[in-house]
C-alpha positions as CSV (number, residue, x, y, z in Angstrom):
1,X,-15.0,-2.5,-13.0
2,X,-12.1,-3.2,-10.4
3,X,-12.8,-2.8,-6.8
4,X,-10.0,-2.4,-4.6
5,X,-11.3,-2.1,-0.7
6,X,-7.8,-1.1,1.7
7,X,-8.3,-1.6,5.5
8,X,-5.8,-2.4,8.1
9,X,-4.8,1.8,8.8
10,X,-4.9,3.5,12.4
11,X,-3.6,5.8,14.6
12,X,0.1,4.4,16.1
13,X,3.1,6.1,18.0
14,X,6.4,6.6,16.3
15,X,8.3,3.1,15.5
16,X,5.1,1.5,15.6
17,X,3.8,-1.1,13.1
18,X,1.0,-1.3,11.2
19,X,-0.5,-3.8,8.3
20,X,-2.4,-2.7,5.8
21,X,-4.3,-4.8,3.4
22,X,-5.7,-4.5,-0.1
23,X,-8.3,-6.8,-1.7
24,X,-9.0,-6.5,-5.3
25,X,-11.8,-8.1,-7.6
26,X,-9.8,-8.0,-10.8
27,X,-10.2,-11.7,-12.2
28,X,-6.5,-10.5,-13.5
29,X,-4.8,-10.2,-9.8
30,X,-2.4,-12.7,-10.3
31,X,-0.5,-11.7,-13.6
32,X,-0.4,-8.1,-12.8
33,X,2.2,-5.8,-10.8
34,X,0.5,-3.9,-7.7
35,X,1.7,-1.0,-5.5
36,X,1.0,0.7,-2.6
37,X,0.5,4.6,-2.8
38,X,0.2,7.5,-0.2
39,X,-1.4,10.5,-0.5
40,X,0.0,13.2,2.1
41,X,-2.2,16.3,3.2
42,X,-1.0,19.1,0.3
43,X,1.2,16.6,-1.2
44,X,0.6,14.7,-5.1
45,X,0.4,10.5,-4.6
46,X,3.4,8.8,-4.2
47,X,4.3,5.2,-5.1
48,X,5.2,3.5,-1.9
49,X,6.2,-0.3,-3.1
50,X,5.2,-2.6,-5.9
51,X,5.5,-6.1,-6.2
52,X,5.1,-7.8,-9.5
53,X,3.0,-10.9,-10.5
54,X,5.9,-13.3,-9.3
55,X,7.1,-11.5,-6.2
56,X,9.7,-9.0,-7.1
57,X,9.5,-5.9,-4.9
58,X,10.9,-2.1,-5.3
59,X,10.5,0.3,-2.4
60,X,11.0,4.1,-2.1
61,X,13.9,5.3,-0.9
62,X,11.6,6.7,2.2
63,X,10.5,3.5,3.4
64,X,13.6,1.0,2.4
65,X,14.0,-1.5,5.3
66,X,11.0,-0.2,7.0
67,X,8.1,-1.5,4.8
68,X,7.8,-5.1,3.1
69,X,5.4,-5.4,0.6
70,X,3.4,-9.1,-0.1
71,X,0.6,-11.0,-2.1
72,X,-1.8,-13.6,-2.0
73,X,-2.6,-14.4,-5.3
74,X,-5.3,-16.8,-4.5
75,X,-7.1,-14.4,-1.9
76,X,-6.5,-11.4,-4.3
77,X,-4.9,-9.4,-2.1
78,X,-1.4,-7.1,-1.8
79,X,-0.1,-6.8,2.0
80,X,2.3,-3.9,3.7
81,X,4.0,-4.4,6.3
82,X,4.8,-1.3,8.2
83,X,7.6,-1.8,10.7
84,X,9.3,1.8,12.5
85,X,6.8,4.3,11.6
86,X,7.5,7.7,11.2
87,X,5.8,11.0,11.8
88,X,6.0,11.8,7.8
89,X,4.6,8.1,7.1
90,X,0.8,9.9,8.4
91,X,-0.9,9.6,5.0
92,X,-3.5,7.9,3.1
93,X,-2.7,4.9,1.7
94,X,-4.2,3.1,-0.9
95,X,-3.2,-0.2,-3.8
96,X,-3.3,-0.1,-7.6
97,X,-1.9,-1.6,-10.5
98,X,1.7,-0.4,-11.1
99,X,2.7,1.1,-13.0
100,X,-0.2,4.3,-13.5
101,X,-2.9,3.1,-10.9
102,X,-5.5,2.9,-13.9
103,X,-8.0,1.1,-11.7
104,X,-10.4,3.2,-10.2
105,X,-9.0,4.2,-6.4
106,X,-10.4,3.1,-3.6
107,X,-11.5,4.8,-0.7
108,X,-7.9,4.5,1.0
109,X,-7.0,3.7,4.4
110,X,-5.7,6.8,7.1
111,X,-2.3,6.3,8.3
112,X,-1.5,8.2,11.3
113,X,1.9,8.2,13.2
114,X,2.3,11.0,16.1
115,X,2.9,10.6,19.8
């Protein structure tokens, strides 16, 4: 079974920056696309940013120019960067394969933006 352990979240002010990180045991890390998610309080997941096995990236309209996503394919692990935070950017976040998050999710990592 997958695990995916996310670390890297905190409490910042508004156009803060934060970097999140996302290490994964799948032996398959390399050839597959991987996203970052959030999870709002009373809100469904969201897809954040993927990036695929050779580096392409799509972002949400929400976080364009803001966020960057990134991998290390040999430390198994997906980055985002998290430049100009917002107030409605406080969620959980966590990674996944993209598309459908079919590994199990991790425990996530709080995001908190307020001043």
């Amino acid at each position: 079974q997958v695990q995916l352990v996310e670390s890297g979240g905190g409490s910042v002010q508004p156009g803060g920056s934060l970097r999140l990180s996302c290490a994964a045991s799948a032996n398959i890390f390399s050839i597959v696309t991987m996203g970052w998610y959030r999870q709002a309080p009373g809100k469904q997941r969201e897809l954040v940013a993927h990036i695929a096995a050779r580096g392409s990236t799509n972002y949400a309209d929400s976080v364009k120019g803001r966020f960057t996503i990134s991998r290390d394919n040999a430390k198994k692990t997906v980055y985002l960067q998290m430049n100009s935070l917002k107030p409605e950017d406080t969620a959980v976040y966590y990674c996944n394969i993209y598309p459908g998050g079919a590994w199990a999710w991790g425990q996530g990592t709080q995001v908190t933006v307020s001043s």
